[in-house]
Each structure stands twice: as structure tokens, then as C-alpha cells.
C-alpha positions as CSV (number, residue, x, y, z in Angstrom):
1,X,-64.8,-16.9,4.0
2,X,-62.8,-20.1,3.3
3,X,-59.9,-17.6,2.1
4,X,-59.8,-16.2,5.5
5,X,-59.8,-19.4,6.7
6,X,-56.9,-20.4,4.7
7,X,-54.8,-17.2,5.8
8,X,-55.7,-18.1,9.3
9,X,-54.3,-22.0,9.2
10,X,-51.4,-20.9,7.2
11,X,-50.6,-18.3,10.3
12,X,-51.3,-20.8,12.9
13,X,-48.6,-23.5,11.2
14,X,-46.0,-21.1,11.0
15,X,-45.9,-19.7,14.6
16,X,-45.8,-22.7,15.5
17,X,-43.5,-23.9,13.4
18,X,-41.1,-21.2,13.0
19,X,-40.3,-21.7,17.1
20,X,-39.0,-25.4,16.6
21,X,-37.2,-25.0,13.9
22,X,-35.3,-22.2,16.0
23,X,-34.9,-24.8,19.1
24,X,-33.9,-27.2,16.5
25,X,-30.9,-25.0,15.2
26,X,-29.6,-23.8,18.4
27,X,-30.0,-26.8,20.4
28,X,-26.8,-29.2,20.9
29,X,-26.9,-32.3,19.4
30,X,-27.1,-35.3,21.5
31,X,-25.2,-37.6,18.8
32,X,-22.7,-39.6,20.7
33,X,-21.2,-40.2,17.9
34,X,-20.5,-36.6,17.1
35,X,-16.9,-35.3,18.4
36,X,-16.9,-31.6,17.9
37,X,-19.1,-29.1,20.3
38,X,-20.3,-25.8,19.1
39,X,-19.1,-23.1,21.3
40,X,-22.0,-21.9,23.6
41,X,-20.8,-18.2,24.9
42,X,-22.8,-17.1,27.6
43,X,-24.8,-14.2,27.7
44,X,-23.8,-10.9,29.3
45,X,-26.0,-8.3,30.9
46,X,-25.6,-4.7,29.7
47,X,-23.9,-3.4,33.2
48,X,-21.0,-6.0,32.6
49,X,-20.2,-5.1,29.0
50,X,-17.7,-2.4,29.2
51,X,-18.5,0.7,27.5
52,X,-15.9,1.5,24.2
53,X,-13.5,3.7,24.7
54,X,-13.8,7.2,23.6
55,X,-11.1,8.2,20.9
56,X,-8.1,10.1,22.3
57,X,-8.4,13.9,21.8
58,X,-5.6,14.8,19.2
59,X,-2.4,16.6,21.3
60,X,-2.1,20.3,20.7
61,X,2.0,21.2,19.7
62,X,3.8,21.9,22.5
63,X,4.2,26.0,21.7
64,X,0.8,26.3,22.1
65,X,0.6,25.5,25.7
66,X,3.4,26.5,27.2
67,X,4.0,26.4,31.1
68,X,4.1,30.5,32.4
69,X,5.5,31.2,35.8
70,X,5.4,34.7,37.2
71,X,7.4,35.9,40.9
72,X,7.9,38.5,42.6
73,X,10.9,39.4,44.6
74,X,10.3,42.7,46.8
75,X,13.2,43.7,49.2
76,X,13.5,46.4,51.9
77,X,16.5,47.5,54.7
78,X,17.1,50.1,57.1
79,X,20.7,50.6,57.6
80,X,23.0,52.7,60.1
81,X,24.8,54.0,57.4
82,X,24.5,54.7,53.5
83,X,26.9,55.4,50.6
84,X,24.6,58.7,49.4
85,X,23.8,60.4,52.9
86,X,20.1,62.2,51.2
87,X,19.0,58.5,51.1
88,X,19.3,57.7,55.1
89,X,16.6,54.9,54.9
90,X,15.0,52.8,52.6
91,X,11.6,51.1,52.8
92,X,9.8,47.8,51.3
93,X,9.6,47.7,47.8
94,X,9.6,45.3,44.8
95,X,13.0,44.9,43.7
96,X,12.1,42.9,40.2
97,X,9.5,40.9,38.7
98,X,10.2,37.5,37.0
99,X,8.2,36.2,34.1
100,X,9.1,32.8,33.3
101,X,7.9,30.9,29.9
102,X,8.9,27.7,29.1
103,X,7.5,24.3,26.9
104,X,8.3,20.9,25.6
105,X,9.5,21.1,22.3
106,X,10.4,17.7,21.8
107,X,10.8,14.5,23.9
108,X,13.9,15.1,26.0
109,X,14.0,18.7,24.4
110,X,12.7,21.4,26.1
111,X,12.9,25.5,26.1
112,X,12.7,28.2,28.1
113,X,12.9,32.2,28.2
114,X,13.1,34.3,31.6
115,X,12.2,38.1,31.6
116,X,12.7,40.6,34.1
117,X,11.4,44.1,35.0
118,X,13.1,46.3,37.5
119,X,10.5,48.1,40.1
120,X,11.6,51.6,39.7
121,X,10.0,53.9,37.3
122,X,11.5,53.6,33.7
123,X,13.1,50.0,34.4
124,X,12.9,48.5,31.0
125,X,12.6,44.6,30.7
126,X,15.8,42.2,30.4
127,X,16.3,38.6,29.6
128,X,18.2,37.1,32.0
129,X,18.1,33.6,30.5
130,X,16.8,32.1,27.7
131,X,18.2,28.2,26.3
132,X,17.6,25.1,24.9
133,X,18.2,22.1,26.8
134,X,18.5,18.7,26.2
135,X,18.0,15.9,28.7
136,X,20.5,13.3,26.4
137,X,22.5,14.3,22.9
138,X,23.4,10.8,22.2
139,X,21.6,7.7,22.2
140,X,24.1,5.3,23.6
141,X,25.8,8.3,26.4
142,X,24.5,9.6,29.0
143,X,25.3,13.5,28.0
144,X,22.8,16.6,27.6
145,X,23.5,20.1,27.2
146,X,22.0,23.8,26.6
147,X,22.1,26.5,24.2
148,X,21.6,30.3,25.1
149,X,21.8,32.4,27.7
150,X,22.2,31.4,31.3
151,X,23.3,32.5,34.5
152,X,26.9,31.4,35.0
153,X,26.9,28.1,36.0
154,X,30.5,28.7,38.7
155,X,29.8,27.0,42.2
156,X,26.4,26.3,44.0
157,X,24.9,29.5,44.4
158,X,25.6,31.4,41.7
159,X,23.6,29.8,39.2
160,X,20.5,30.4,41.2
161,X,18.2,33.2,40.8
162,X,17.7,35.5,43.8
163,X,14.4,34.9,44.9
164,X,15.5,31.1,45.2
165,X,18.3,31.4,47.4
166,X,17.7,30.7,50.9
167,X,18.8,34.0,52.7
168,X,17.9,37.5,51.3
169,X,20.8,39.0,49.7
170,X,23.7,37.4,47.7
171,X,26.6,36.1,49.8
172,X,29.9,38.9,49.1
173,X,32.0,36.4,47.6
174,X,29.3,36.1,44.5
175,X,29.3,40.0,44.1
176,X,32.4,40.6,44.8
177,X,34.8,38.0,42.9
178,X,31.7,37.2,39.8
179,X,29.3,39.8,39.5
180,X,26.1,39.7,37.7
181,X,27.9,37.4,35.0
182,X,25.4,36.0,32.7
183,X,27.0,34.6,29.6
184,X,26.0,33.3,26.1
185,X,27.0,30.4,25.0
186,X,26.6,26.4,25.0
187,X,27.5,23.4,27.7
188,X,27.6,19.6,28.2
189,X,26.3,17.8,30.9
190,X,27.3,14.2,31.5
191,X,26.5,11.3,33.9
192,X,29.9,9.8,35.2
193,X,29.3,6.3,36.0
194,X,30.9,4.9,39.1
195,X,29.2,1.9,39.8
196,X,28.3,2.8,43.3
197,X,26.0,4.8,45.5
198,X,27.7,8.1,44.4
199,X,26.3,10.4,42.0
200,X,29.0,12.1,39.9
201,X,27.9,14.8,37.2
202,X,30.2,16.8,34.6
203,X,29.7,20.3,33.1
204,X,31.9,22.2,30.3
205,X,31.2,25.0,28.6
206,X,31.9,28.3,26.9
207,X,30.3,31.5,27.7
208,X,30.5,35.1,26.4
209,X,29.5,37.9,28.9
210,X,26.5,39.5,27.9
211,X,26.2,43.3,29.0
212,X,26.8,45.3,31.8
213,X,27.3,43.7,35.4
214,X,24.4,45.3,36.8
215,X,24.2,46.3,40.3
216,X,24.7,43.2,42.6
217,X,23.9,44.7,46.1
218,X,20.8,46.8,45.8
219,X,21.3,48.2,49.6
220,X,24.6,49.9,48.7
221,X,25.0,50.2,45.4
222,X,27.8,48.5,44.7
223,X,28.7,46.6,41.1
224,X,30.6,43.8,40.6
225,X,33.5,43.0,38.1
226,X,32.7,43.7,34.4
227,X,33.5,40.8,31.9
228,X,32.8,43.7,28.9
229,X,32.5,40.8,25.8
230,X,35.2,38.8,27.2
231,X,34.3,34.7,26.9
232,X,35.2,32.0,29.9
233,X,35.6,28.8,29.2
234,X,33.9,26.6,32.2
235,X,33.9,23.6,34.0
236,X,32.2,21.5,37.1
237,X,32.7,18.9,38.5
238,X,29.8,17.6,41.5
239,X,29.4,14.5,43.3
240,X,26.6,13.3,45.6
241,X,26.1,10.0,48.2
242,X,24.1,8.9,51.0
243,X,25.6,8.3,53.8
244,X,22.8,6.7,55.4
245,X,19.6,6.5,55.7
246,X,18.4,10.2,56.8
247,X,21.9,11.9,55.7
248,X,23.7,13.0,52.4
249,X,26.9,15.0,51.3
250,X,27.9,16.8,48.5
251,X,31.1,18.0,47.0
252,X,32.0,20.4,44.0
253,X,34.9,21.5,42.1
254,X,34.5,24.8,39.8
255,X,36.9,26.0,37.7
256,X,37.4,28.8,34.8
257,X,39.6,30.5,32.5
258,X,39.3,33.5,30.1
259,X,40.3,37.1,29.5
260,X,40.6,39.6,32.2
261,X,38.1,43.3,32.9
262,X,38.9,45.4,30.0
263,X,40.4,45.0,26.3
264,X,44.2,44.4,26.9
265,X,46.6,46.2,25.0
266,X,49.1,44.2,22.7
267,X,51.6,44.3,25.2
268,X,49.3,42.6,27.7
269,X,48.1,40.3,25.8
270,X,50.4,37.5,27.0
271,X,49.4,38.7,31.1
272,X,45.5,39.2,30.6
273,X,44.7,36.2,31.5
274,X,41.6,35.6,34.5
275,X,41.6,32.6,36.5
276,X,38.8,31.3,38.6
277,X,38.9,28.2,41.1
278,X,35.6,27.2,43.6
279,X,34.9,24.5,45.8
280,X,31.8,24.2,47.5
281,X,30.3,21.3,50.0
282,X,26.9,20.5,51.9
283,X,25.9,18.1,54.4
284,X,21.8,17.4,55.2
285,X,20.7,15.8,57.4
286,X,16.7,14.3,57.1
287,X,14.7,13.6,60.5
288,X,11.0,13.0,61.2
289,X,8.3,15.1,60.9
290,X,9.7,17.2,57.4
291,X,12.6,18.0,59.9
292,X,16.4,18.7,57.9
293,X,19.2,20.7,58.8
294,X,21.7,21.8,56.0
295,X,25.8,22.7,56.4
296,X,27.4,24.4,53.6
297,X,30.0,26.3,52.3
298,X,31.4,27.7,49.4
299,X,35.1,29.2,48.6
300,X,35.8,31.1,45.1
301,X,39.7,32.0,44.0
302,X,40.0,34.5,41.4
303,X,43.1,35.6,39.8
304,X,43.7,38.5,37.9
305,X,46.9,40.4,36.4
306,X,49.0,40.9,39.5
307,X,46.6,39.8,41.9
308,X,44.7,37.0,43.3
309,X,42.0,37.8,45.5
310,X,39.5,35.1,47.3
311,X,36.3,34.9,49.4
312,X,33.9,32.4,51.2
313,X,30.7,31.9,52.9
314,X,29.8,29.5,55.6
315,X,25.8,28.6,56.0
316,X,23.7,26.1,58.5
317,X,19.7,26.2,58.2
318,X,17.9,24.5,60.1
319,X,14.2,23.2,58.8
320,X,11.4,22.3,62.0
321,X,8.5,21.8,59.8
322,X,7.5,22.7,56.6
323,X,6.8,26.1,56.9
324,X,9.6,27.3,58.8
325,X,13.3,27.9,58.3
326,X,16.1,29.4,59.8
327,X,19.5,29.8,59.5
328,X,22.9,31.6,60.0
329,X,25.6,32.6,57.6
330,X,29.0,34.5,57.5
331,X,30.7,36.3,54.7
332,X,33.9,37.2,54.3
333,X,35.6,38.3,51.0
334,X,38.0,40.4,49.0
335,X,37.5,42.3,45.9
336,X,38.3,41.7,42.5
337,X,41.3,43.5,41.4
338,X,41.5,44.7,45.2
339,X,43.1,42.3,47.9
340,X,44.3,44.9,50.1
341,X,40.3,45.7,51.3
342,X,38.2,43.0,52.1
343,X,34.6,42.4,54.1
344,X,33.1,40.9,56.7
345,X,29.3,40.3,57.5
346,X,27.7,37.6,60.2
347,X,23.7,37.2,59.3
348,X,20.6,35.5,60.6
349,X,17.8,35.1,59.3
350,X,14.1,33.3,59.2
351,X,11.8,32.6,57.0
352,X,7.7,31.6,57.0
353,X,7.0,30.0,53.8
354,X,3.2,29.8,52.7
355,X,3.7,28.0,49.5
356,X,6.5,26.8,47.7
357,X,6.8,30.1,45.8
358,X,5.6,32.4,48.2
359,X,7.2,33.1,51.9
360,X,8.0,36.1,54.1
361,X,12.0,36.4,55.5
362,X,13.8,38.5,58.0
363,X,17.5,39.2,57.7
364,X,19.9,40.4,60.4
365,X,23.2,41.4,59.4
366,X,26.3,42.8,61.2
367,X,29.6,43.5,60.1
368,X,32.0,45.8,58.5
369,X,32.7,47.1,55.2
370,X,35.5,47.7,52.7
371,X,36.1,51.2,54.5
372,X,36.0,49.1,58.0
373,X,32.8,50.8,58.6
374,X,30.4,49.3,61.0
375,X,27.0,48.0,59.0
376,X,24.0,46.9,60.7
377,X,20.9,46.0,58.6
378,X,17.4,44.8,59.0
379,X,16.5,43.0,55.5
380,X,12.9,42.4,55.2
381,X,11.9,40.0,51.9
382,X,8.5,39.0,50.2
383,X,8.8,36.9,47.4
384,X,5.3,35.4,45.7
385,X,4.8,33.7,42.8
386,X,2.6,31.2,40.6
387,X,3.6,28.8,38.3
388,X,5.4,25.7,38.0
389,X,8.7,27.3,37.5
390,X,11.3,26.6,40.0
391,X,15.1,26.6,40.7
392,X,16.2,23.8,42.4
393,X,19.0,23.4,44.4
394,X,21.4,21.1,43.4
């Protein structure tokens, strides 16, 4: 019993004892004589501590994510004429379909491959470009470049593919004086600086033709110049200012020089040479509501052994909204090798986008031939597509 008692005292002395001694070591001292304070950091409720942060997930490599675009270009016309009389029409149908593949594979580095397929029956699948690019090759210069294969990077247009040009077909002067030219090879692109409000860019290059020129207008039939394996080496020069607040200009220069259609002989060696010259300009104009109207044009020189043959186009779109666009454009061109023929071809034409990638267009077009035939066609066009792939404009 006096045991228990004992535990029981003991018990009593140290709760109570045990509490002051705590209040003795926390409390400040009220020493005047004492110069330095502890620290007293105030207590924070669990809402107002912020949570840790979660560790960052580790980054896949680039290859194993790549961006995939896929469009869809389907074209239809009903003519007055055709070049094979037991086709007298044609209808709606997809013309080719565009699978687009492309990725980060470094920081400023990136890479990308383009297939097509045809839409008739035993169309096997091309690349139509495929390249490295580089956003800047040297630290301390503004200059990038590309590796592969690439459209031919002449003038404005021709770079583009079709589904992002603004009309339905490809202006005469393309078909007739380039072709389907798609060359491999390598460019630089450099930053010019002016110290001014105008944008001035630089492009040279050197591309080999890679196979056949294809069929350029798929309404007629016709092909454009072959290059065989012949190489051109390219240049551009492009420049680009405000000229106030809601309006901007553009100028280009394109030029190019290489070895003429065919495998000269020994003797023609010396006269083989092929000369290409383009300038191209385009005025916008910006106004409320998403409106914009566009002016442009483009003129292309081409000069072979013997001859020198030229071509233009002249375009105005006009832009009420976002979803609508219209324009107007005339053709007129020669032939390569052939400057005693040319054509002539005045179109209009409207379009009803419903994305970015997918719209609906209607083409007019009126005009004569190479055989000063008359040609009237109704170009209907439905191009769709996903992805983040895009060709802009320059």
C-alpha cells in the first residue's frame, strides 16, 4: 500500500513538474541585461503550408513522340474540252493523300519526312520531302539551314505544297517554266541585319533533281520540264516591312543556274547552260474584325539553249471574316523550250474554311490554251486534314 502510494506522489510531481520546466525553456527571458533574442517563428496552419512539389516526370526522347499530320487534297472539274475525247468529264475525287511526320531532335534541330499516295488504283507512295533543319549553325551568326529533300525553294509559291496554296490548281507559270522540281540537296538561311523595321532573309543552295517531273496539271495532263539528274544551284533573296499599322509589303528576288533538260553532248557542253530569274511581291492589308486583303504577284524568266521563255501570275484575295475567302487571279505564260505558244487563263474562286486544315473551294476558270483553244472549267476542291503540320506562307 505505501508502495502505491509512492508511485502515485512520484506521478503527481512530475506532471506537474515536467509542464514548467517546458514554460521555463521556451519562455523569453526578461533579463534586461541580456542583448540577444531567440527567434520566435510563428506558427502556421496546415492550409497555408504549401504542399512539396511533385518530382518532374523524366522527358521521353524526342523520336518517340513525334508530331503526325495527315491531309487530304481531293479535286474535281468539268471542262468543255479534254486532251483524250473518251474522258469528256471528270468527277470529285481524291487527288493525293499527305502523311506528314516530324519531331524535335535537338534544341534548334528539328526533322521531318512527308509521304504521299496518289488516289488511283496502283498509286504507290512517294516522298516528296524529307530534311533536317536547323534553326541557327553558329553560335555568334544568325544562319540555319536544311539537309534533304525539299520542294524547290524558287519564288513564293512554288515551295508550297498544293493543298496550301490559296486557289485550286497551280498558277501556269509554276508548271510550265519549273515543273514538279523537287531536288536533293542542302541550303543556308541567314538573317541580314538592317537595323530598321525591314526584315531581310538570305537563301543559297544546291539541289539535284530527284526523278521524274510528274504530272503538274491533273485536269489535262500536261508535264512540266524534266531536270533528269541535272543539279541547280539556288538563291533568294526576301525582304519584309510594315508600312503602318494595319499594312505590310513584301519583295523577293529568285535566281538559279544549272544544266539544261537532257544530257548534252560534248559539243554542247559549253551552250547547256539553264538560267532562271523570279521576282515576286505582296501587299496586305489588316482591318477589323479578321478582315485582310492580299495583292500579289509573281514573274519567272527561264532561259534555255536558244530560247528564253517567261510567265506570270497576278492574285488579289480578299478575307471578310475568318471563314471566308475569295479572290481572283490571271495566268499568263510560255513554255519551257517553247516561246512561240503561250497561255492564258483569268480565274475566280471562293473558299469556306471550317478549320485551318479543312475548307471547301470553288474555282472558275476561262481562258485559252497553247492550241488557242477556248477552256472553261468548274474546279471543285476539299482539302481536310489533322495535325499540326502546316505550310506557311511566307
Amino acid at each position: 500500500m505505501r508502495a502505491i502510494t509512492l508511485v502515485a506522489t512520484l506521478f503527481l510531481l512530475l506532471t506537474g513538474i515536467y509542464p514548467a520546466l517546458a514554460q521555463t525553456e521556451t519562455a523569453p527571458t526578461t533579463d534586461k541585461t541580456t542583448t540577444t533574442q531567440p527567434e520566435v517563428v510563428p506558427a502556421e496552419s496546415p492550409e497555408s503550408v504549401p504542399p512539396a512539389a511533385p518530382p518532374p516526370p523524366p522527358s521521353a526522347p524526342a523520336s518517340l513522340n513525334p508530331d503526325i499530320s495527315v491531309v487530304g487534297n481531293a479535286l474535281g472539274s468539268l471542262a468543255n474540252h479534254q486532251l483524250t475525247p473518251d474522258e469528256p468529264s471528270k468527277h470529285i475525287d481524291l487527288n493525293e493523300t499527305e502523311v506528314v511526320i516530324g519531331s524535335k531532335l535537338y534544341p534548334g534541330v528539328s526533322g521531318i519526312a512527308v509521304f504521299t499516295v496518289g488516289g488511283k488504283p496502283g498509286d504507290s507512295a512517294g516522298v516528296e520531302e524529307s530534311y533536317i533543319a536547323a534553326e541557327q549553325l553558329f553560335s555568334n551568326a544568325p544562319i540555319g539551314g536544311r539537309l534533304g529533300i525539299a520542294r524547290l525553294p524558287f519564288g513564293k509559291v512554288n515551295p508550297l505544297h498544293p493543298h496550301s496554296l490559296p486557289f485550286a490548281d497551280t498558277p501556269n507559270v509554276l508548271s510550265n517554266l519549273l515543273g514538279d522540281f523537287r531536288g536533293n540537296g542542302f541550303e543556308f538561311v541567314g538573317l541580314i541585319p538592317t537595323h530598321s523595321n525591314i526584315f531581310l532573309q538570305a537563301n543559297l543552295g544546291r539541289w539535284k533533281s530527284v526523278g521524274d517531273p510528274g504530272i503538274n496539271n491533273p485536269f489535262t495532263g500536261d508535264t512540266g520540264p524534266a531536270f533528269n539528274d541535272n543539279a541547280l544551284t539556288l538563291g533568294r533573296l526576301w525582304a519584309s516591312t510594315a508600312l503602318g499599322e494595319n499594312n505590310e509589303v513584301e519583295l523577293g528576288a529568285s535566281g538559279a543556274f544549272g544544266t539544261a533538260d537532257g544530257t548534252p553532248t560534248v559539243a554542247e557542253a559549253n551552250n547547256s547552260h539553264l538560267n532562271l530569274v523570279g521576282v515576286d511581291s505582296t501587299w496586305r492589308l489588316y482591318l477589323p474584325n479578321e478582315t485582310r486583303v492580299m495583292v500579289s504577284g509573281e514573274a519567272i524568266r527561264r532561259s534555255d539553249p536558244g530560247v528564253t521563255t517567261s510567265g506570270y501570275y497576278l492574285l488579289g484575295t480578299y478575307r471578310p471574316g475568318h471563314f471566308y475567302e475569295f479572290g481572283t487571279r490571271y495566268d499568263w505564260s510560255q513554255f519551257a523550250g517553247d516561246n512561240t505558244h503561250h497561255e492564258s487563263y483569268a480565274s475566280l474562286f471562293g473558299t469556306h474554311f471550317l478549320s485551318e486544315q479543312t475548307f471547301l473551294r470553288l474555282q472558275v476558270k476561262h481562258g485559252t490554251d497553247r492550241l488557242n483553244r477556248g477552256v472553261n472549267e468548274l474546279i471543285a476542291q476539299v482539302v481536310w486534314g489533322f495535325g499540326p503540320h502546316t505550310h506557311p506562307l511566307q
